[in-house]
C-alpha positions as YAML, in Angstrom:
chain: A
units: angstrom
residues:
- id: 1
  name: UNK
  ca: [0.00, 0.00, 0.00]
- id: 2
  name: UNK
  ca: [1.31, 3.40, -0.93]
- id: 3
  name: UNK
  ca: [1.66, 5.99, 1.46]
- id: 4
  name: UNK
  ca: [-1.17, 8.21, -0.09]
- id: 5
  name: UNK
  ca: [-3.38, 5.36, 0.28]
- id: 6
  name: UNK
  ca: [-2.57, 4.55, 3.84]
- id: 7
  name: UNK
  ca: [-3.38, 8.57, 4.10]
- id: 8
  name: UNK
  ca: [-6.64, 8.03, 2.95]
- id: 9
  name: UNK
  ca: [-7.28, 4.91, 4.75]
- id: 10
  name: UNK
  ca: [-6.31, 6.38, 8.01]
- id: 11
  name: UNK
  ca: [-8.88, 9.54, 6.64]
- id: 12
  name: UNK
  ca: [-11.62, 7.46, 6.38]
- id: 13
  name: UNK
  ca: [-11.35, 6.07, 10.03]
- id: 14
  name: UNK
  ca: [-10.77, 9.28, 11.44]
- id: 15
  name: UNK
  ca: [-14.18, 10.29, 9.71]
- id: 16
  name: UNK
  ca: [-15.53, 6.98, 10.54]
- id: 17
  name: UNK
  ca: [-14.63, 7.08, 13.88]
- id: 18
  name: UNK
  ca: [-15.92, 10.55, 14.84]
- id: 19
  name: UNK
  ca: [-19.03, 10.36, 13.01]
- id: 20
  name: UNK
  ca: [-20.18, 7.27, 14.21]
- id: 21
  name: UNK
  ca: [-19.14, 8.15, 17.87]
- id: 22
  name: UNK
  ca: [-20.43, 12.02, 18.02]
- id: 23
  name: UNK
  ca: [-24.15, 10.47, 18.75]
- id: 24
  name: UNK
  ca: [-23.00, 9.05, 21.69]
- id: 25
  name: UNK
  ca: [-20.99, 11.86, 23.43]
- id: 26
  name: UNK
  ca: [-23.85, 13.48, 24.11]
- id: 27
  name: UNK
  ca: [-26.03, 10.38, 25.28]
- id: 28
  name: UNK
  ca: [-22.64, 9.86, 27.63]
- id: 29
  name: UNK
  ca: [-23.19, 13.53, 29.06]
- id: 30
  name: UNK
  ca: [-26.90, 13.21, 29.43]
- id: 31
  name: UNK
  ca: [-27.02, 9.60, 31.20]
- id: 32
  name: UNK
  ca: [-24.16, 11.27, 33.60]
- id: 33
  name: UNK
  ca: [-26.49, 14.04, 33.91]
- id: 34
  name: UNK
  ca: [-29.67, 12.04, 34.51]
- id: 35
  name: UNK
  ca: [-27.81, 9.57, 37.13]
- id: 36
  name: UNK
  ca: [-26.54, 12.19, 39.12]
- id: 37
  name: UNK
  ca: [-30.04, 13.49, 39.56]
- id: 38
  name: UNK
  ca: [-31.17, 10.22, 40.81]
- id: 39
  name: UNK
  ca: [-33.00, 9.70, 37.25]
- id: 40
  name: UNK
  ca: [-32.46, 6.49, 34.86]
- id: 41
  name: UNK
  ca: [-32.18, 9.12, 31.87]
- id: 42
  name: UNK
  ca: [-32.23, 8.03, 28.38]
- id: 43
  name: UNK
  ca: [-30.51, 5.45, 26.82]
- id: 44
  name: UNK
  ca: [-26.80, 6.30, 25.65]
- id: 45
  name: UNK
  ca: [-28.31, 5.36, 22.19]
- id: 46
  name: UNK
  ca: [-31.30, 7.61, 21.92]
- id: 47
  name: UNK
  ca: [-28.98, 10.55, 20.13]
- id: 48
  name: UNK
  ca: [-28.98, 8.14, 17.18]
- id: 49
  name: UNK
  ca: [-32.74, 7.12, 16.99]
- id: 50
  name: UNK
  ca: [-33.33, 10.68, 17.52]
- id: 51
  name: UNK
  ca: [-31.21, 11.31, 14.17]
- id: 52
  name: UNK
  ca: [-32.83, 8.19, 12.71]
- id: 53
  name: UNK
  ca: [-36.55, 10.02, 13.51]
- id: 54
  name: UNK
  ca: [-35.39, 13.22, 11.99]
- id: 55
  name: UNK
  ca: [-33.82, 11.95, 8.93]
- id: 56
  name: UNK
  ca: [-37.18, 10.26, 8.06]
- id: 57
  name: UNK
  ca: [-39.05, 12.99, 8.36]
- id: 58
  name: UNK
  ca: [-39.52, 15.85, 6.03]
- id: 59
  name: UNK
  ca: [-37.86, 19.76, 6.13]
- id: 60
  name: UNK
  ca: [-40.54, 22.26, 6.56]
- id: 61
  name: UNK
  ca: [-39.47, 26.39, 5.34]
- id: 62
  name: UNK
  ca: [-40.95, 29.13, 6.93]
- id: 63
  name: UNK
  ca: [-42.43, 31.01, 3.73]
- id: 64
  name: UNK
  ca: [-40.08, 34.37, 4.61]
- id: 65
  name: UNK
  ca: [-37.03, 31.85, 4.38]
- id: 66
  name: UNK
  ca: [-34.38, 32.22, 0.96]
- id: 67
  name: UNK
  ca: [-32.05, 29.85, -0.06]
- id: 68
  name: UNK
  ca: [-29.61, 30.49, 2.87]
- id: 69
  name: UNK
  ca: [-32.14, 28.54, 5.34]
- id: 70
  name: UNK
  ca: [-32.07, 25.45, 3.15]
- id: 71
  name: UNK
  ca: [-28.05, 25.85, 2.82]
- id: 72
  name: UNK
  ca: [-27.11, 26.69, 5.94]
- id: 73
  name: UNK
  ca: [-27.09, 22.98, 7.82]
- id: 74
  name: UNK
  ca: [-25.13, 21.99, 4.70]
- id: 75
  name: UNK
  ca: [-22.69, 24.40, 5.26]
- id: 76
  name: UNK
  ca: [-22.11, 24.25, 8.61]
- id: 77
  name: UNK
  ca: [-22.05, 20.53, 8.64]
- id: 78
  name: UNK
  ca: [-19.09, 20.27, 6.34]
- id: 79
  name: UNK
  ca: [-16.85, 23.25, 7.91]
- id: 80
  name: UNK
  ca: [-17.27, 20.60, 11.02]
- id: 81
  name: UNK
  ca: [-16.65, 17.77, 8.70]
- id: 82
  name: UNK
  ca: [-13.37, 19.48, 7.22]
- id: 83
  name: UNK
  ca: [-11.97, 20.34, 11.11]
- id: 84
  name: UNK
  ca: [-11.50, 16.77, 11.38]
- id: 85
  name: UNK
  ca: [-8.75, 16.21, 9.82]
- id: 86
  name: UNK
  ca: [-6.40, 19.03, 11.92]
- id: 87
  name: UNK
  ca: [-7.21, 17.01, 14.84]
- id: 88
  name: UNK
  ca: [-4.68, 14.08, 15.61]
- id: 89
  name: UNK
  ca: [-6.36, 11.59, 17.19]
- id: 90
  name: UNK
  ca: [-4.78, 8.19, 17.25]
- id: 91
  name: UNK
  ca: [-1.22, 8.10, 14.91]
- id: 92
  name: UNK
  ca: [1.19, 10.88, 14.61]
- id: 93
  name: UNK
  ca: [1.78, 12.17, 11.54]
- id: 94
  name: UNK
  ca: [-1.67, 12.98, 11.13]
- id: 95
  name: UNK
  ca: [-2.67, 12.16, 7.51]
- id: 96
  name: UNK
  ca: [-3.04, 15.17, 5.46]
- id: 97
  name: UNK
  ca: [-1.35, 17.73, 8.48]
- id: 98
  name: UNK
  ca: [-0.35, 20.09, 5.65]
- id: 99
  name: UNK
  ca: [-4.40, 21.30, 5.10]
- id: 100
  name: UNK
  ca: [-4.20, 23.37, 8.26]
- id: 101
  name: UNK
  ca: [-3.65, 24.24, 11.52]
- id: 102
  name: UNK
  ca: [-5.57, 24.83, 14.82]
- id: 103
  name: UNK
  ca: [-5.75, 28.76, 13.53]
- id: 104
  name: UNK
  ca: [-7.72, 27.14, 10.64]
- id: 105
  name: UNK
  ca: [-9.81, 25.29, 12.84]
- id: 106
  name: UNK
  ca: [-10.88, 28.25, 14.88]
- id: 107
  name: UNK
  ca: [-11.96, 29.46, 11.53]
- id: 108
  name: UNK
  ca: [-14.27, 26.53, 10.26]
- id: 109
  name: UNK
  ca: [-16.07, 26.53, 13.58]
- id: 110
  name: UNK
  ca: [-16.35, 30.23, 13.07]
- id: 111
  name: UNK
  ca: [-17.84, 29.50, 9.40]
- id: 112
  name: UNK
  ca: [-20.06, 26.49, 10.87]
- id: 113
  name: UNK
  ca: [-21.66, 29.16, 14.25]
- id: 114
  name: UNK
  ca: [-21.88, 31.93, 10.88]
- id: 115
  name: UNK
  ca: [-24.10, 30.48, 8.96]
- id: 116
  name: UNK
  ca: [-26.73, 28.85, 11.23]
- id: 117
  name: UNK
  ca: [-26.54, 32.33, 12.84]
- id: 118
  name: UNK
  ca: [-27.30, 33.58, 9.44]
- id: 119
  name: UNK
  ca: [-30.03, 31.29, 8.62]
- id: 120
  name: UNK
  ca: [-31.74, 32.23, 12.13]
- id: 121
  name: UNK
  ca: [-31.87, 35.71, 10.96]
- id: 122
  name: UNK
  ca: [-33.07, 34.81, 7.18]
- id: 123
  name: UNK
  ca: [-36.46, 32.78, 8.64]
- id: 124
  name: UNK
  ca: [-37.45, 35.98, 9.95]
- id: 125
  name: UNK
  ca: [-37.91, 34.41, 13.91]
- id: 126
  name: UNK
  ca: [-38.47, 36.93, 16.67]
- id: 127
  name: UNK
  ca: [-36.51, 34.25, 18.33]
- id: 128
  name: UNK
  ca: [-33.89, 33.11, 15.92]
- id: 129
  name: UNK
  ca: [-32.77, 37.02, 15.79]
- id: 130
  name: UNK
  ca: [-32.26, 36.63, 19.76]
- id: 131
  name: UNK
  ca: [-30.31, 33.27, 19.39]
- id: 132
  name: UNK
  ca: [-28.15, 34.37, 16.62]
- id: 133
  name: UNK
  ca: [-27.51, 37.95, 18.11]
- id: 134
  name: UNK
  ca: [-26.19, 36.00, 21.60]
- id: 135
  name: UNK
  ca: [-24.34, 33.54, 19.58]
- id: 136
  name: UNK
  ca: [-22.39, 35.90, 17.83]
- id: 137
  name: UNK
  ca: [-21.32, 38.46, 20.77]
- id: 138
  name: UNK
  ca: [-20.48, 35.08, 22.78]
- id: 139
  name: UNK
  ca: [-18.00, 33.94, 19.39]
- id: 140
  name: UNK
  ca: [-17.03, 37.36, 19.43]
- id: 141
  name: UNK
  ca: [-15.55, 36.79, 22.84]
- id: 142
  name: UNK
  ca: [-14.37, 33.30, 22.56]
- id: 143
  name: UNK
  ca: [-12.78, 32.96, 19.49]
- id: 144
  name: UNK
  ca: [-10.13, 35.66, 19.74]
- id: 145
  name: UNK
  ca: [-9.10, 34.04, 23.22]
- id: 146
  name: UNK
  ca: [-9.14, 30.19, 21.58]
- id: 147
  name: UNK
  ca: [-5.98, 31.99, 19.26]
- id: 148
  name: UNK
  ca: [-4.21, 32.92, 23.00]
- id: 149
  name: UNK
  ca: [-4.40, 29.18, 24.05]
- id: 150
  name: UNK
  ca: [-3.41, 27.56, 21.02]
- id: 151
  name: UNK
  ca: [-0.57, 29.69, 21.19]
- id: 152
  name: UNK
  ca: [-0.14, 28.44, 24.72]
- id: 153
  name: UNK
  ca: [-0.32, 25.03, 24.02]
- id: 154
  name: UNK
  ca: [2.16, 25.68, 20.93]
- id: 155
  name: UNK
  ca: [4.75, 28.10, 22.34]
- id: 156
  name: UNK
  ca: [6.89, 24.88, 23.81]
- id: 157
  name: UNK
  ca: [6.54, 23.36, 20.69]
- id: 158
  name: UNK
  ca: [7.03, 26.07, 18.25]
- id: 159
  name: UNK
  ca: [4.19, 25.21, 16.24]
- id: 160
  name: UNK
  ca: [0.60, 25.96, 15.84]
- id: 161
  name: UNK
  ca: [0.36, 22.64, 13.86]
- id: 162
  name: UNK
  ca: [-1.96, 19.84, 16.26]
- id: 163
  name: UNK
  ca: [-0.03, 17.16, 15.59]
- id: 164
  name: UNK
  ca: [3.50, 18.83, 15.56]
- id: 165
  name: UNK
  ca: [1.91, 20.02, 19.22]
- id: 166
  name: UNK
  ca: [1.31, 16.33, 20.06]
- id: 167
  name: UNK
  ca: [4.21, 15.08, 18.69]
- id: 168
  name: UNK
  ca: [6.58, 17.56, 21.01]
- id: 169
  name: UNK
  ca: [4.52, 16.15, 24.19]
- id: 170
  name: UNK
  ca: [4.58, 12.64, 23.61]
- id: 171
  name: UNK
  ca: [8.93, 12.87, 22.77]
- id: 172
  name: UNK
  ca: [8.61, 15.33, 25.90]
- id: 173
  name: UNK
  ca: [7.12, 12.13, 28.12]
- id: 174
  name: UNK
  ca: [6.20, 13.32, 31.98]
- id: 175
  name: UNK
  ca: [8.51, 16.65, 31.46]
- id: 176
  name: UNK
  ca: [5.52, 17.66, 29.05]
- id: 177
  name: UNK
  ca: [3.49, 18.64, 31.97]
- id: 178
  name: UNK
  ca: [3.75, 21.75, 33.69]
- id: 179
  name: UNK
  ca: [2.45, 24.74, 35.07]
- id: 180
  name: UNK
  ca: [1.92, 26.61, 31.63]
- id: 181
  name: UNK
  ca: [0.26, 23.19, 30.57]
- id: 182
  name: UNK
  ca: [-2.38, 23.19, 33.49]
- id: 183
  name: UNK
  ca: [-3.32, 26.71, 32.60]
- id: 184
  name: UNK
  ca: [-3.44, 26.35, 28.99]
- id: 185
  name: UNK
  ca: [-5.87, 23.20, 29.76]
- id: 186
  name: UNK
  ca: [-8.22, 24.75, 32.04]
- id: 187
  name: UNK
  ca: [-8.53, 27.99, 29.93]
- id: 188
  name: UNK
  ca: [-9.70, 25.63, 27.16]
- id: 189
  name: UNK
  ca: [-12.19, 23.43, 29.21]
- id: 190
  name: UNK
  ca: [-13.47, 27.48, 29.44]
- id: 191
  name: UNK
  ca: [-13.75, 28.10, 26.17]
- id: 192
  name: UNK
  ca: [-15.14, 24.08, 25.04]
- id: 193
  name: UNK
  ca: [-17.83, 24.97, 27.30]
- id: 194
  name: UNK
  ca: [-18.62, 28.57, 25.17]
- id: 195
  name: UNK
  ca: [-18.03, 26.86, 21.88]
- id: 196
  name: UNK
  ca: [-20.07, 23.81, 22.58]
- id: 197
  name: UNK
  ca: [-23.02, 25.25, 24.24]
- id: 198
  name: UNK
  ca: [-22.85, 23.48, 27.59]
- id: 199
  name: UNK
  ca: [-23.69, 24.66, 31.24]
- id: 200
  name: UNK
  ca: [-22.82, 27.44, 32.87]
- id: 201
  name: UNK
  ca: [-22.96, 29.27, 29.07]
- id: 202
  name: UNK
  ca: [-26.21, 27.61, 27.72]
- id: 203
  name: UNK
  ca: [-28.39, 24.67, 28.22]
- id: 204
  name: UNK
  ca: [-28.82, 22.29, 25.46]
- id: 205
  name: UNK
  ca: [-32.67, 20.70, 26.96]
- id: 206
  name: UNK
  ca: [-33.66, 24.10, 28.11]
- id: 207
  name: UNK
  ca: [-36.92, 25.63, 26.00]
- id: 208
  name: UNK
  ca: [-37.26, 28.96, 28.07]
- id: 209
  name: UNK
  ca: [-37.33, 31.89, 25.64]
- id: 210
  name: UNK
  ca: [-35.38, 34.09, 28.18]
- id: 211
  name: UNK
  ca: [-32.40, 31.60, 28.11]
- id: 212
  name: UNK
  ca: [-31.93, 30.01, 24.95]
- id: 213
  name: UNK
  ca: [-29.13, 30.69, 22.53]
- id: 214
  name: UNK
  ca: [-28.46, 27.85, 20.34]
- id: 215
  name: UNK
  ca: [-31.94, 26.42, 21.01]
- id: 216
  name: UNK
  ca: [-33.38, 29.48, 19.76]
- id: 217
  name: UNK
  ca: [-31.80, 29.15, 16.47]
- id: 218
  name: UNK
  ca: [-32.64, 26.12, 15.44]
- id: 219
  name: UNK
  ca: [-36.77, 26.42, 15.96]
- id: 220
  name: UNK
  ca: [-37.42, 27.05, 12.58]
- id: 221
  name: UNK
  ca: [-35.39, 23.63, 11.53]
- id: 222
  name: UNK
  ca: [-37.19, 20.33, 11.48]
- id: 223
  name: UNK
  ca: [-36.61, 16.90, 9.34]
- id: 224
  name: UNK
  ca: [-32.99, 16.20, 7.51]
- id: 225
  name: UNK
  ca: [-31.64, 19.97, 8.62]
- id: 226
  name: UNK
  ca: [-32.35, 19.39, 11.86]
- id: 227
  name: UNK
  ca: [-30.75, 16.42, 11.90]
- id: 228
  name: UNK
  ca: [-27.59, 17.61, 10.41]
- id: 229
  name: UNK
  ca: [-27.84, 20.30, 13.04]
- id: 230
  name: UNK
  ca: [-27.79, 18.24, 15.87]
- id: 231
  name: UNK
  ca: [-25.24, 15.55, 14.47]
- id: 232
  name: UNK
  ca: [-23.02, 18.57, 14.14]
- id: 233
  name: UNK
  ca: [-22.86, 19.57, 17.19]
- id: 234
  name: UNK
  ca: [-22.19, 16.29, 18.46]
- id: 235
  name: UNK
  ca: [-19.40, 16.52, 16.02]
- id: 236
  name: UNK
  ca: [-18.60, 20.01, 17.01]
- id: 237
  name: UNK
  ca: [-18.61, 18.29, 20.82]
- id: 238
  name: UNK
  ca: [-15.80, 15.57, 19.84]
- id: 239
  name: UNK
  ca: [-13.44, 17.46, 17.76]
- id: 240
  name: UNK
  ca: [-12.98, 20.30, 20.50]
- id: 241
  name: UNK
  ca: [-13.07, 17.15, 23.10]
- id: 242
  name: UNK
  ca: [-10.56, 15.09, 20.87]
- id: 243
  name: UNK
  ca: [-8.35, 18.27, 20.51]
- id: 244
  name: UNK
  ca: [-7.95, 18.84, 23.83]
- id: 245
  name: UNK
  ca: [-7.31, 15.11, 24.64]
- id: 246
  name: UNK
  ca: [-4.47, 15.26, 22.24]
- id: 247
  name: UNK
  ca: [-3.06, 18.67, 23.54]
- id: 248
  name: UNK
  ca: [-2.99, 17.94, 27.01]
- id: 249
  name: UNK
  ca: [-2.71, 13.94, 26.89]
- id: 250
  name: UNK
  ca: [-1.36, 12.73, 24.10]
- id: 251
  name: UNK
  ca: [0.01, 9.76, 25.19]
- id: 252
  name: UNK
  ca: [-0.96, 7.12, 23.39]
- id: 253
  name: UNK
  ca: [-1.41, 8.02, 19.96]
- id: 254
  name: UNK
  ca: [0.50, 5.51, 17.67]
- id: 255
  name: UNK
  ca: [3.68, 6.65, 16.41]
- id: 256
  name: UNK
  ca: [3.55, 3.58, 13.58]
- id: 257
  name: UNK
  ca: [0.92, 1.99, 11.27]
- id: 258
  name: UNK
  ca: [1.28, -2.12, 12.80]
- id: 259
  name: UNK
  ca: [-2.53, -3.19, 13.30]
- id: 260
  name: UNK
  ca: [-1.72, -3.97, 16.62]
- id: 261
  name: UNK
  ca: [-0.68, -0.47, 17.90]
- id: 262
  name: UNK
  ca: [-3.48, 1.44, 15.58]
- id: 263
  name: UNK
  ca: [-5.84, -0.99, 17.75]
- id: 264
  name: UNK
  ca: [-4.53, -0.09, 20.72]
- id: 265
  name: UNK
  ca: [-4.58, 3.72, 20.25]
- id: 266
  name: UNK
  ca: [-7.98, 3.16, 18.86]
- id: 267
  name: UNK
  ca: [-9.15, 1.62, 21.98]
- id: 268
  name: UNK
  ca: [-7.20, 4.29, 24.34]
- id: 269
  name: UNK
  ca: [-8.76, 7.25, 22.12]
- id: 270
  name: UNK
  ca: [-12.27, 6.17, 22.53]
- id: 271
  name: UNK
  ca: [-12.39, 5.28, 26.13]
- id: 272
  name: UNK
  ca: [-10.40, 9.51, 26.75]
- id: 273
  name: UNK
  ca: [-13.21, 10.79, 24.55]
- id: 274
  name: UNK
  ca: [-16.04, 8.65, 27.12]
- id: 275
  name: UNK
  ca: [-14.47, 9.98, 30.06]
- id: 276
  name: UNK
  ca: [-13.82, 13.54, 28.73]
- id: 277
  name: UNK
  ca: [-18.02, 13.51, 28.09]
- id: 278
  name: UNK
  ca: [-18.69, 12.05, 31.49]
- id: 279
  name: UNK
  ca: [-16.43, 15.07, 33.04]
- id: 280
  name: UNK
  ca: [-18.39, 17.27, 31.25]
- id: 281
  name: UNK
  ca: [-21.78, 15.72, 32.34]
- id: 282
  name: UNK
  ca: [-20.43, 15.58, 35.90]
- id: 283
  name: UNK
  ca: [-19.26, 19.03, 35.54]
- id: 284
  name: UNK
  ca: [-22.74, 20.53, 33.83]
- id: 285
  name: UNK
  ca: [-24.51, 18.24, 36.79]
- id: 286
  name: UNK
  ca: [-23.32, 20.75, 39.73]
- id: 287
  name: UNK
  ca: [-23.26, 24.21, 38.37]
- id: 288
  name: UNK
  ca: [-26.01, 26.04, 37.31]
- id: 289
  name: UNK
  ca: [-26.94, 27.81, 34.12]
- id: 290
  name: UNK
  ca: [-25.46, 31.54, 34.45]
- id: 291
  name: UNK
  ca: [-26.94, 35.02, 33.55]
- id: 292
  name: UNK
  ca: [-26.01, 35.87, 29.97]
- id: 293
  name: UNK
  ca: [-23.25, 38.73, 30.78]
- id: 294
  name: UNK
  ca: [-20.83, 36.41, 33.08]
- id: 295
  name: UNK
  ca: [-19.67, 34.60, 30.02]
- id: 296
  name: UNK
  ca: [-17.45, 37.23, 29.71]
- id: 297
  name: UNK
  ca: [-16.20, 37.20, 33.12]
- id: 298
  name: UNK
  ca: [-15.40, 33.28, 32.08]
- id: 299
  name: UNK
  ca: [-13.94, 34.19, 28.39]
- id: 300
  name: UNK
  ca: [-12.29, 37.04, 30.30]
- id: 301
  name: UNK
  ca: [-10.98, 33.84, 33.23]
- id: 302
  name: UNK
  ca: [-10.12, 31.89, 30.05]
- id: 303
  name: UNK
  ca: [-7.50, 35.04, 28.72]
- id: 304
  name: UNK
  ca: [-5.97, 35.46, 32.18]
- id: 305
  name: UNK
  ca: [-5.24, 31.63, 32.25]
- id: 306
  name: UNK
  ca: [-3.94, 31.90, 28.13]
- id: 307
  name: UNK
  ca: [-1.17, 34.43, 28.78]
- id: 308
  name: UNK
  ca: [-0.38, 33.48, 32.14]
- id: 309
  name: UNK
  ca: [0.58, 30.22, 30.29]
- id: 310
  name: UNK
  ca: [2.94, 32.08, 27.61]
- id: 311
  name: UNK
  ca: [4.13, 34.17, 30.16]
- id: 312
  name: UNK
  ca: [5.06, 31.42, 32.04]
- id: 313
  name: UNK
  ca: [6.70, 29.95, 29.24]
- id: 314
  name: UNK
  ca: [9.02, 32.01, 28.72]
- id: 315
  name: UNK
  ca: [10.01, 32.92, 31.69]
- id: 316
  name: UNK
  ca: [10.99, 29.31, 32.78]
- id: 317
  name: UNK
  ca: [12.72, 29.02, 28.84]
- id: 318
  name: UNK
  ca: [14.46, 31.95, 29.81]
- id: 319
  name: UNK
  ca: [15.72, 30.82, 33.22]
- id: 320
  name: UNK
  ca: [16.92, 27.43, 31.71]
...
């Protein structure tokens, strides 16, 4: 096998793998949620007959909607799709590392929260214009800050490159972790939670007018475009999970292509991403959702945490 085939074989797994597992990251978080509350909960497959349901059904337009509301989920779904490959999640070199780096990233899951933002506005919804106007002021907040901890995470490294991040800690062993590390990590845990929707920031189940942001977006969506909705963010979910997992653990990502180490990273990737969702659950579990204006005050927690990082950096590279 040539190496541009193993590239695309290794592609098609990575695709595989994240598409077929993004359903189930958020049935992980809910069960955690519902079993902390003393609840059964759902099952952890009921994200994919809820997909199944939608996909069956048909896509109904408001009559004030243009082309733009029938696009949008489209759109949005493959900026997520094409973020998957600047993630390295089980073998170093990543196939296809040359399309981009994490700056890239932050820029398709700016192009994916655009367009549903635009689409919100297009149906003409009292509510979609709330949704999409709180979306965008919280990007506005996040995203700049997500460039401060990539640079944190890639300072030691000298790359903004994922895998050439992931590559540095796994040669780097224990002496990989460190104070600028922990920083960089929790400042990003900050930001997942913006990016993704979750508790304190916004509640995914919640259908109170005064408090919905992504929610309120999405009411004008039904059939296949909701469905595409909702499988991206579960998408959405795993690639910021599976980034950080490789930033701040990357241990265990295969170095080779032998079937028995791919298997092994495999197997070590998707038990990180179950526990990363059941942190989360436990997490959204015991705080509770917060007034609109204190994201800032966590964006503004997340930049503190950023520089202090690349601060800290330095200093300690200039002291050695």
């Amino acid at each position: 096998m040539t190496s541009s085939l193993e590239a695309i074989a290794l592609l098609a797994v990575e695709y595989l793998l994240v598409l077929g597992l993004a359903p189930i990251l958020l049935g992980i978080i809910r069960r955690v949620k519902a079993r902390s509350q003393r609840r059964e909960g759902p099952s952890l497959l009921q994200p994919y007959r809820d997909l199944a349901k939608l996909w069956r059904k048909e896509s109904v337009y408001s009559d004030t909607s243009s082309w733009v509301t029938r696009a949008a989920p489209w759109v949005s779904f493959a900026a997520l799709l094409a973020a998957i490959p600047l993630v390295p999640w089980f073998v170093l070199p990543t196939p296809f590392s040359g399309a981009g780096d994490l700056i890239v990233l932050v820029g398709l899951l700016a192009l994916s929260r655009f367009v549903i933002a635009l689409a919100a506005l297009d149906a003409g919804s009292t509510f979609g214009g709330m949704g999409s106007s709180r979306e965008m002021w919280m990007g506005s907040l996040s995203e700049p800050i997500f460039l401060l901890v990539i640079f944190a995470f890639g300072a030691p490294a000298g790359s903004t490159q994922a895998g050439t991040i992931a590559a540095h800690g796994v040669a780097a062993g224990w002496g990989y972790v460190s104070a600028p590390l922990l920083l960089a990590v929790v400042a990003y845990v900050g930001l997942l939670l913006v990016e993704t929707g979750r508790l304190p920031v916004d509640n995914p189940s919640t259908h109170l007018e005064l408090t919905m942001v992504h929610e309120a977006m999405v009411l004008e969506y039904s059939g296949r475009d909701l469905a595409l909705i909702e499988w991206g963010q579960g998408v959405k979910l795993a690639v910021l999970t599976g980034l950080l997992i490789a930033l701040a653990v990357p241990w265990g990502i295969s170095s080779s292509l032998g079937i028995a180490v791919i298997a092994l990273a495999l197997a070590l990737l998707v038990a990180k991403l179950a526990g990363a969702s059941a942190l989360i659950g436990g997490l959204e579990s015991r705080i509770a959702k917060w007034r609109l204006f204190r994201v800032a005050d966590l964006t503004t927690f997340a930049a503190v945490l950023a520089l202090g990082a690349i601060a800290f950096h330095y200093l300690i590279a200039a002291g050695a």
